[in-house]
GUVEXLO-689594 format. One record per residue: z negated, x negated, y negated of N, C-alpha, C, CB in turn; residue in one letter. Coordinates in steps of 0.02 Angstrom, whole numbers, plus 50000, padded with zeros to 5 digits. Each point is the difference from the previous one (the first is absolute). Glycine has a CB too. Layout:
<pts>
ZXYZXYZXYZXYA;...
</pts>
This chain:
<pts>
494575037651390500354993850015499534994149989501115005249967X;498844990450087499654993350000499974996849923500454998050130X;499114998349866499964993949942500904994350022498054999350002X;501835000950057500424993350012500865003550010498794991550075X;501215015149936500725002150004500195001649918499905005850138X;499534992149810500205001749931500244989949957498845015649999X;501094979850070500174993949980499074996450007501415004049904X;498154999650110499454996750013500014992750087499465015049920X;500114981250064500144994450071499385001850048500584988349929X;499885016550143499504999250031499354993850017500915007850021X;498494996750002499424995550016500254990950029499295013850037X;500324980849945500014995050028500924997849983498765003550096X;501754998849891500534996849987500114995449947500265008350050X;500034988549956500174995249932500165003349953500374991750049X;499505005849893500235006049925500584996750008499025003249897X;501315001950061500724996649975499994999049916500745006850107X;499464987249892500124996949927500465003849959499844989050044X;499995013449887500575001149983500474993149965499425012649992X;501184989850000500664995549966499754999549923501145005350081X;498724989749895499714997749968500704998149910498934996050145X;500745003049797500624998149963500094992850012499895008849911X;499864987250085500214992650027500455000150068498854995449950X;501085009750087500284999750057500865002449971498685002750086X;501125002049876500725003349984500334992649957499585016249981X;500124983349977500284993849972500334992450044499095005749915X;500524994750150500334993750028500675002950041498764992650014X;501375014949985500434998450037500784999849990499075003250050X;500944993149857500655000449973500284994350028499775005949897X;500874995950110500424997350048500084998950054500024998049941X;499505005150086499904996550069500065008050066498964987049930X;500485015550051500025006750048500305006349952498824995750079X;501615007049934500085008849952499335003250047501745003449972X;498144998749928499305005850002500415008850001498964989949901X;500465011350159500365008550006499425002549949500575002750151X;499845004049815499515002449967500385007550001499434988349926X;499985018750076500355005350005499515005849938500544996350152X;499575008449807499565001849988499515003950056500674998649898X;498815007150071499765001850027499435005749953500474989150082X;499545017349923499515002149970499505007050009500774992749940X;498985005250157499605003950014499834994750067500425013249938X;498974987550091499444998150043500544998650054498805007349962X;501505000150080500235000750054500674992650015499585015749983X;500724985849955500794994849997499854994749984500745006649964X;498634990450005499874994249986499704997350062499935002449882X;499945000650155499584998250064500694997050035498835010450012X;501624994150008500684995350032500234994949960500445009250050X;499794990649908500174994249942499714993950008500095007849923X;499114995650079499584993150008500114995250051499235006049957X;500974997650097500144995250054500784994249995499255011150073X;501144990349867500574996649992499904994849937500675010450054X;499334995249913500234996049905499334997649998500915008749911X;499314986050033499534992949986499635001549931500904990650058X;499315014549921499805005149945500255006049994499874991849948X;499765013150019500335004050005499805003749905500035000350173X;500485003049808499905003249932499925006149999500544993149960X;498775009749997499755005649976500464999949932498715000050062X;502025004249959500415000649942499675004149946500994998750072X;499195001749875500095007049949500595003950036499674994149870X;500895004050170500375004950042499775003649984500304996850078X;498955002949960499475007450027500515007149974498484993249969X;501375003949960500275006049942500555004850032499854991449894X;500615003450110500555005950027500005000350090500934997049879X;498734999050162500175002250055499525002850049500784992849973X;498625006449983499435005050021499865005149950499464991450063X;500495010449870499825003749968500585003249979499044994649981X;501745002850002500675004650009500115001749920499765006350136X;499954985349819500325000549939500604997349991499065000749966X;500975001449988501064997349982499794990149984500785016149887X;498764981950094499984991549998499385000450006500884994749930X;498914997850053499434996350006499445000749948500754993050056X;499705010349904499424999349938499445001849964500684998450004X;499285008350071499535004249991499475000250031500705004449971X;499124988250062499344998550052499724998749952500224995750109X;499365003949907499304998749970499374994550050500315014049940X;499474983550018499684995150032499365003850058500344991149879X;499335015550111499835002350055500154999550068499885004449923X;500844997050063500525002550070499964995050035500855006649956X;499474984849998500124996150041499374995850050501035000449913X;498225001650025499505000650071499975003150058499544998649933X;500525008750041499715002750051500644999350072499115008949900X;501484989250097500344996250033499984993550037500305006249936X;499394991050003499864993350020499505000550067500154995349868X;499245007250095499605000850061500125002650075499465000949905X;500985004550087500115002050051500174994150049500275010649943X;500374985350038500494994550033499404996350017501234999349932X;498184998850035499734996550023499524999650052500394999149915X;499395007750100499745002050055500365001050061499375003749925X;501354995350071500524998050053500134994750025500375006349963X;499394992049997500224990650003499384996050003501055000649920X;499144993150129499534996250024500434991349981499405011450109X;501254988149893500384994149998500394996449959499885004050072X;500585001849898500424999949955499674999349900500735007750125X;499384987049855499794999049924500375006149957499904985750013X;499505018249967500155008049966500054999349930499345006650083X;501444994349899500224999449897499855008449986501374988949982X;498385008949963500005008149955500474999249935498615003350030X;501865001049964500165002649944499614998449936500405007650075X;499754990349878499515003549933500475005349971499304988649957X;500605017350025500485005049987500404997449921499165010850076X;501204995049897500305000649926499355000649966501215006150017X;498384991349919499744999349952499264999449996500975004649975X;499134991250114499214995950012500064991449975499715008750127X;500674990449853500024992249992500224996449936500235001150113X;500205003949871500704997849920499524998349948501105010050008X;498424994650004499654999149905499814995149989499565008849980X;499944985550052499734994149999499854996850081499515004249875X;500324988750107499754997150040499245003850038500724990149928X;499035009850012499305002550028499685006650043500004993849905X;500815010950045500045006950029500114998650080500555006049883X;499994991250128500424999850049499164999050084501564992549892X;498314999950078499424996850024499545005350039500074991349900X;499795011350034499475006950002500075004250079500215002249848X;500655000150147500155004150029500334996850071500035007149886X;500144987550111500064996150068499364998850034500954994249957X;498395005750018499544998650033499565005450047500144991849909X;500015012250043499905006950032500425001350077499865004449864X;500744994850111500265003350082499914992550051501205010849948X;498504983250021499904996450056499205003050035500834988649941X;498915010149998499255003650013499995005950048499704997249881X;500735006350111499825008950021500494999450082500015008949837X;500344988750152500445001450060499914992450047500995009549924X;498854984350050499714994750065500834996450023498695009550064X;502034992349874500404995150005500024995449983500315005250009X;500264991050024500034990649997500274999549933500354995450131X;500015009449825500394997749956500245005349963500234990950063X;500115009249854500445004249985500604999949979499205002749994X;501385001149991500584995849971500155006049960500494990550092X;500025005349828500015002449951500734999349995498834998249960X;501315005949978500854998150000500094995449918500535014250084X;500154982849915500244997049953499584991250011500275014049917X;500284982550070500274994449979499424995249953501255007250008X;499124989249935499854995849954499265005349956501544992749998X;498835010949985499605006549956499355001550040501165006749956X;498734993650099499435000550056499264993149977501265004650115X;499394990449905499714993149998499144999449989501264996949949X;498785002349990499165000849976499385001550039500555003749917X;500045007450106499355002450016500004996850072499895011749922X;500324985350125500134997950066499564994649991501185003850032X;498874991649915499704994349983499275000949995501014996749946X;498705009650032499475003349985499685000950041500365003549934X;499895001450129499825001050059499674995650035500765005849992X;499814990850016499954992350077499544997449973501154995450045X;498855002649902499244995349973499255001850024500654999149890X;499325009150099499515002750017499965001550063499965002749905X;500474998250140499824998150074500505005650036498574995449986X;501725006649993500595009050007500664996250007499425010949899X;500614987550177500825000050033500555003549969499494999650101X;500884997649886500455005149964500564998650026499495001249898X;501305003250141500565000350001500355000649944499755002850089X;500884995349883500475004149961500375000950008499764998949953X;500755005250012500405005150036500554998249904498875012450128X;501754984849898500535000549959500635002950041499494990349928X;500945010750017500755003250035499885005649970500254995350120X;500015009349921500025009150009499274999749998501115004950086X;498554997749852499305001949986500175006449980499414989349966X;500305017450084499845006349982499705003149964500174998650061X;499214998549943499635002449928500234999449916499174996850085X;501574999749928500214998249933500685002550005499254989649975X;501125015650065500455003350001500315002749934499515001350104X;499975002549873500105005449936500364991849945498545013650016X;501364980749977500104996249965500704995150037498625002149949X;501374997550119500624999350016500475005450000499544992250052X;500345012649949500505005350021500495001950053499824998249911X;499545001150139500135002450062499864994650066500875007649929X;499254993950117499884993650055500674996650005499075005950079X;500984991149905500534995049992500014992050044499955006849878X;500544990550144499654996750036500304991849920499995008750189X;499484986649831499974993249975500404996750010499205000150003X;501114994849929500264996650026500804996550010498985005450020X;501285001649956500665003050020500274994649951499915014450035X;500024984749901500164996349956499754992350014500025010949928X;500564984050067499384995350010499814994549945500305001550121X;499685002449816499854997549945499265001049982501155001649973X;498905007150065498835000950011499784994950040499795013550016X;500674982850015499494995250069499574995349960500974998650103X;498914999149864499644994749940499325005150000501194994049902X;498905011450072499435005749973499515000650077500975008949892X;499694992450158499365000450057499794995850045500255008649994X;500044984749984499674993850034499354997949946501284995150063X;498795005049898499595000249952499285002750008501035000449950X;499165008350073499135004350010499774995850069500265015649953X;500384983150085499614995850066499484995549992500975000250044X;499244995249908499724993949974499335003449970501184992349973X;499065010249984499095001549958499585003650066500425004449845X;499845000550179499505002850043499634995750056500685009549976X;499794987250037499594990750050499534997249962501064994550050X;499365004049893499524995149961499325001749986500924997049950X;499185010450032499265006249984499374998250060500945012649958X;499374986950103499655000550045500185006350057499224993849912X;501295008450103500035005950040500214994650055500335012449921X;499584990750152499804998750060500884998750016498605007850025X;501634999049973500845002250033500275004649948499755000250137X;500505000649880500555002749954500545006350008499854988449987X;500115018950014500395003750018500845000949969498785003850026X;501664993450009500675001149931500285005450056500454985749912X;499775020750034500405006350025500405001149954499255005250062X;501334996649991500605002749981500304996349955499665009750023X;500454982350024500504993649948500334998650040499404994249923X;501105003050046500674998750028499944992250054500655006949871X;499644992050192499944996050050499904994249957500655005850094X;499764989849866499774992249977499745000149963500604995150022X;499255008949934499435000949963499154999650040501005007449929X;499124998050115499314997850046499844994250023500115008750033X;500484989250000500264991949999499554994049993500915004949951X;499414996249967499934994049957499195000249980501365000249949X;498385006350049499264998949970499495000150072500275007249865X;500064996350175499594997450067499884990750037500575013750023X;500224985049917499934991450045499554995849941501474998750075X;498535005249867499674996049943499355000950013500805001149915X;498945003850082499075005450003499624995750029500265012750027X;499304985449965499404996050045499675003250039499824993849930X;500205015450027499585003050062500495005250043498794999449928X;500955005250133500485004050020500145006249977499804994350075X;501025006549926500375005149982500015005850050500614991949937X;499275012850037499995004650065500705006449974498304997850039X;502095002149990500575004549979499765008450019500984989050027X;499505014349943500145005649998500685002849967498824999350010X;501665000050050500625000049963500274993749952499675012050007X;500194983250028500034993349970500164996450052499255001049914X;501064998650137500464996950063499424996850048501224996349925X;499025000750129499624997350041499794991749988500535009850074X;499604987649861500184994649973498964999449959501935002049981X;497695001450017499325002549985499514997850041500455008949959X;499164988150037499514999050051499715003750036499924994049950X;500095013150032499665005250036500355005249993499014996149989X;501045011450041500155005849983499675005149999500694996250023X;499385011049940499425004349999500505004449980498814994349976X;501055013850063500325004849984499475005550011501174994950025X;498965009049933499685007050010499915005650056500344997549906X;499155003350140499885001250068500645005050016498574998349998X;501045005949925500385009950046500834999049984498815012349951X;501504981150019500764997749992500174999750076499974992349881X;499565000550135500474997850070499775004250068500114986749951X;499365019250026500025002750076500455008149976498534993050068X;501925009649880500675002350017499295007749965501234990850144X;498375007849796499815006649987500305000449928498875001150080X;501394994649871500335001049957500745000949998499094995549974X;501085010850033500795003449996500264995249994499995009649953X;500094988549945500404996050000499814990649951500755014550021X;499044982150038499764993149994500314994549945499815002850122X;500154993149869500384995649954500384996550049499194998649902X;501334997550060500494995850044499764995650035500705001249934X;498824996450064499434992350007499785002650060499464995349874X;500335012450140499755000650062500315001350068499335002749924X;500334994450128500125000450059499575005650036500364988149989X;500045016150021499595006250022499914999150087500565008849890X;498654988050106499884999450086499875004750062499624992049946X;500195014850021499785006950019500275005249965499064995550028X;500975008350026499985007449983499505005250000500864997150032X;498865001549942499155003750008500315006549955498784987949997X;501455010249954500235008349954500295002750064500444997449854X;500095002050168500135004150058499505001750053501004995549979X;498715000150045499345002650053499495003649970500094990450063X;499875012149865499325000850005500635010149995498584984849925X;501725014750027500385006150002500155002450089500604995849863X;499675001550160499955002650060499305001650029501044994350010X;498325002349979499635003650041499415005149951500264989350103X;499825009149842500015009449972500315006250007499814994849941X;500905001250070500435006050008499535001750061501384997449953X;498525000050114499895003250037499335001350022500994997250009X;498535001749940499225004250015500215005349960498954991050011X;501375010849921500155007349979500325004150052500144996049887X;500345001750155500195001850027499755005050073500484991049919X;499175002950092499595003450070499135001049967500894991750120X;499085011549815499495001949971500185008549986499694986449950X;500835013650024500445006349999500055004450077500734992849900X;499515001650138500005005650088499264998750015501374997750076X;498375001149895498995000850037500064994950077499625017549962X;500884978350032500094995550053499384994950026501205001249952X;498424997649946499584995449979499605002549964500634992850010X;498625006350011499704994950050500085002150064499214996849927X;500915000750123500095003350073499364996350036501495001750007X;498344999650067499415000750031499844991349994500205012950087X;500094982849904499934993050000499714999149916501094996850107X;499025007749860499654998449929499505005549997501044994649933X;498775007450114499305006849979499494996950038500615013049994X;498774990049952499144996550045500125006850038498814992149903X;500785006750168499715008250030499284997350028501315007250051X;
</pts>
């Protein structure tokens, strides 16, 4: 396969720019940012041509590697992921994950290990989870030159301590607590802002307050941006969260056309004279 069918610009064409974080940043209030994950070469290559970013989740974990959560990536993975997406991509501004227990211990740790997957993999940015408690190390980052997203609400990597996926919010006596991580995580310096799985005026109220953009996930259309998990909305996860809009049926297409190379692999149907060298 070509350089340029892997996202390379044919000879003499104009390069294409990528989407830049200042770019993501101007476009609160004004344009919704598409954003989808993504975490192989081939799917990031379509993506690229839409979303304005796209995220190298820790997903990975469970929807490429087929663990029960997130917590078991490892900062390898989300390179060698990373990289992949990025050799797909020519347009779209590429977030990486920092996984479960690359970042918590310190500022410096965190630093350490954000620089690396910018270093190694050639993304625009990374994003971390938690709020106020984050703050510092976000503060840490940006100073030193490391784009940073954050990500409050429904934080996965901190399940075992919520107890369970739950969605935000529900109460609206927590709304103080999570307008609050909004605030510090702006103030820190993060670019945008991921809030998942909060309740509609809640997204609301901190999307109309935030200086920078909110990008939902199960957080209403009230968000400056949206982002859902690829293999959700093209119909390969059985059973999806409520938040998703299942746009495809690819789980069904791809089962149907296994079923039927076993099938006509079994009657020796296949390879037939259109698939043999002579």
């Amino acid at each position: 396969m070509s350089s340029q069918s892997q996202g390379g610009a044919a000879a003499g064409a104009t390069p294409v720019r990528r989407i830049t974080v200042p770019q993501i940043i101007a476009r609160k209030g004004k344009e919704p940012i598409v954003s989808l994950t993504s975490y192989h070469a081939h799917t990031a290559q379509i993506v690229d041509k839409y979303a304005d970013f796209i995220l190298v989740g820790d997903s990975l974990g469970m929807v490429v590697h087929g663990m029960e959560s997130t917590l078991g990536v490892t900062l390898d993975m989300m390179i060698t992921h990373g990289k992949a997406v990025m050799r797909g991509t020519r347009r779209a501004l590429v977030v990486v994950d920092m996984p479960f227990g690359s970042y918590e211990e310190s500022p410096a740790v965190a630093f350490r290990n954000a620089a690396r997957v910018i270093r190694e993999t050639g993304c625009g940015a990374v994003k971390l989870e938690g709020g106020a408690r984050m703050a510092e190390t976000i503060r840490y980052l940006t100073e030193r030159g490391i784009p940073v997203m954050g990500h409050i609400g429904l934080t996965p990597q901190s399940t075992n301590v919520m107890g369970g996926f739950k969605t935000q919010g529900r109460d609206e006596d927590t709304w103080p607590a999570h307008e609050a991580d909004a605030r510090a995580v702006a103030e820190a310096g993060a670019f945008s802002i991921v809030l998942e799985g909060m309740v509609e005026p809640l997204a609301a109220r901190i999307t109309r307050d935030c200086p920078i953009p909110t990008i939902g996930i199960g957080a209403s259309v009230e968000c400056d941006g949206q982002i859902l998990v690829l293999e959700d909305m093209l119909g390969l996860n059985p059973k999806p969260p409520k938040f998703v809009k299942v746009y495809g049926t690819l789980g069904d297409m791809i089962d149907q056309a296994v079923g039927a190379y076993a099938e006509e692999v079994r009657a020796r149907s296949f390879p037939s004279e259109d698939e043999v060298y002579r």
